[in-house]
N, C-alpha and C positions, 0 to 999 in steps of 0.2 A: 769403180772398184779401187781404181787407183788414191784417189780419196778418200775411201773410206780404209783403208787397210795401212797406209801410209806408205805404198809400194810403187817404185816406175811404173807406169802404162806397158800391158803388156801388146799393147798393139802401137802401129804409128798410124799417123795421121798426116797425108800431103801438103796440107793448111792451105796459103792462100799468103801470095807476098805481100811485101807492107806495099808498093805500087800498085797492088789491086784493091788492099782498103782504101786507098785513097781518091784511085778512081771513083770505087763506090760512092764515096762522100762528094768528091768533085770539090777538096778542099787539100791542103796541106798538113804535116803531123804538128798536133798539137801539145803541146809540153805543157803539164802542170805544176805544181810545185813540186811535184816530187823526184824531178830534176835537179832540186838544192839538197836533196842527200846524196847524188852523186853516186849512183848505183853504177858497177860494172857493164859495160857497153852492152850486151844481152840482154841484162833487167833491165838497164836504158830502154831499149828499142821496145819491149815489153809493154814497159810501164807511158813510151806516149802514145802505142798504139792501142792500149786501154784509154787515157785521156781523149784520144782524136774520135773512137767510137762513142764515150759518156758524150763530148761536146757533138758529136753530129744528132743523139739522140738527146738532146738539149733543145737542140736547135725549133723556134716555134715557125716553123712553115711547111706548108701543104704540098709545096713543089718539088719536096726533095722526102721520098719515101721509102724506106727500105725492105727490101722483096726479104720475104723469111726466109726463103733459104738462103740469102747472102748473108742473114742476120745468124740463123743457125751456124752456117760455115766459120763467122767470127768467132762465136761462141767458144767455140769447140776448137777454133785455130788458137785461142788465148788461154785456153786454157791445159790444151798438151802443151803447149810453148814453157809454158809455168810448170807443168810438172817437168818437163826435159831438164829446166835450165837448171833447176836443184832438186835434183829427184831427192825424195822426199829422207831415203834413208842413208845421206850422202853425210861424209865425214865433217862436214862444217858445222860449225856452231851455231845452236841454236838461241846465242841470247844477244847475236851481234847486230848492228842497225840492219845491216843488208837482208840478211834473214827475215828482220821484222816487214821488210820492205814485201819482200816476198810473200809472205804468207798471209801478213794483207791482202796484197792484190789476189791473191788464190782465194782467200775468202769475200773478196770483192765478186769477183767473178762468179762464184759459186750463189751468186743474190739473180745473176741470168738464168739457173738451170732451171727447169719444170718444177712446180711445184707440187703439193697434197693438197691440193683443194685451200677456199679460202685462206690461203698466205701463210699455210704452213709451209715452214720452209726445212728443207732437206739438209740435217746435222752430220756433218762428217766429223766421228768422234775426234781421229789421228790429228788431223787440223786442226780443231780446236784446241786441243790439249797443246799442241805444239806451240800454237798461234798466240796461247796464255801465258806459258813457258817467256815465249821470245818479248812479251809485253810487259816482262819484268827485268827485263836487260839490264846493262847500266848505262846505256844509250840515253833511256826512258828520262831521266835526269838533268840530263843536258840540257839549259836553256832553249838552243836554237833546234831540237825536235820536237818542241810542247807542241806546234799544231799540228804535227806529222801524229803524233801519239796520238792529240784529241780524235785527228778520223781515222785512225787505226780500231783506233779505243771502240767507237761509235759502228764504223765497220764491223765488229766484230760481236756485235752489241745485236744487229739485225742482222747476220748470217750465222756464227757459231754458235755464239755462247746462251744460254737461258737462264732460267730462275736459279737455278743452282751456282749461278756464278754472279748474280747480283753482289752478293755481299764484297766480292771485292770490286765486280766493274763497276757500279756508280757511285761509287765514293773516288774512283779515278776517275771517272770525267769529270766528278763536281771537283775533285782538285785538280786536274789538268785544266779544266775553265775557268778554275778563281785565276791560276798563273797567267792565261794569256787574257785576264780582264771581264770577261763573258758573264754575264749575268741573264741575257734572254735567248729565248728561241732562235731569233732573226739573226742576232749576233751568232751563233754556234752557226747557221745554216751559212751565214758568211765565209766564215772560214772551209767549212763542207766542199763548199762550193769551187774554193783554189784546186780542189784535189779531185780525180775520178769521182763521178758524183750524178747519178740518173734522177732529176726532182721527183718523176715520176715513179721511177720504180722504187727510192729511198727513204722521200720527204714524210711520210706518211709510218712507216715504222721508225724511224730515228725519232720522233715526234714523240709518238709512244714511251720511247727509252727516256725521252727528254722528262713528260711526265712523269714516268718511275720516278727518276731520280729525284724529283722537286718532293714527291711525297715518303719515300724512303728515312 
């Protein structure tokens, strides 16, 4: 609800410390690039224990599996985490890097929740709107955030946004791609790949977007 309304959780949630995701995994916290925007110590902690979860569910081996309901508990621990740390209708601006940072990862996250049946996936208007809004920052411009945008961009491409916003999101990724060189598939999924990123649960709609865009 919270989600969809653009309003704090009216409930709390005990979550699950970051010493017990890590037991889970039986690994250490992972940082991905999106430690070089240099987000506020909260979105820090956030954003590698999103990373540390995409890389244990990366990981190709049979020996290390994770029970659903420790998978559920993450789910739902990352994602009131993300609504607490910027409730949604909180005085900050919504067109600054950190924002964007944020509302990415909320629509990252929002790519775990249940679905409608074959892969339809569940559009929280508030987010999206919001998440479009902040993707046209002046942040966006900056040289050193082109591959933060492209998987912002793309992120947002397979959880919020639809046909109705084609006309402006793939003409930004095909020019955020021409910027950092990207001409194929492999190459975009390279960069993908620096950042929160499930092959499985991603590779396969981002794919799709990718083909939009080439016949667009």
């Amino acid at each position: 609800m919270a989600l969809h309304n653009g309003t704090p959780p009216l409930l709390q949630y005990p979550g699950v410390s970051g010493d017990q995701v890590y037991a889970v995994f039986g690994s250490s916290r992972k940082h991905s690039r999106l430690a070089e925007l240099r987000p506020d110590s909260g979105l820090e902690c956030i954003a590698a224990d999103v990373s540390t979860v995409a890389d244990f569910l990366n990981a190709e081996t049979k020996q290390r599996k994770l029970d659903p309901a420790a998978y559920q508990d993450l789910v739902i621990d990352l994602g009131y985490r993300l609504l607490e740390s910027r409730p949604p209708c909180g005085s900050q601006g919504h067109d600054t890097l950190q924002a964007a940072l944020h509302l990415a990862l909320t629509a990252f996250m929002t790519t775990f929740v249940l679905q409608f049946g074959h892969q339809r996936r569940i559009r929280f208007n508030d987010l999206s709107v919001r998440l479009k809004h902040s993707l046209r920052g002046s942040w966006a411009s900056e040289p050193g955030n082109t591959s933060f945008l492209l998987w912002a961009l793309i992120v947002g491409g397979i959880s919020e946004f639809g046909p109705t916003d084609y006309s402006w999101l793939l003409p930004g990724i095909r020019q955020t791609a021409g910027e950092l060189g990207i001409r194929g598939w492999e190459s975009i999924l390279h960069v993908l790949s620096q950042y929160p990123w499930v092959s499985v649960l991603h590779d396969v709609a981002a794919r799709r977007l990718w083909h939009l865009l080439r016949a667009f």
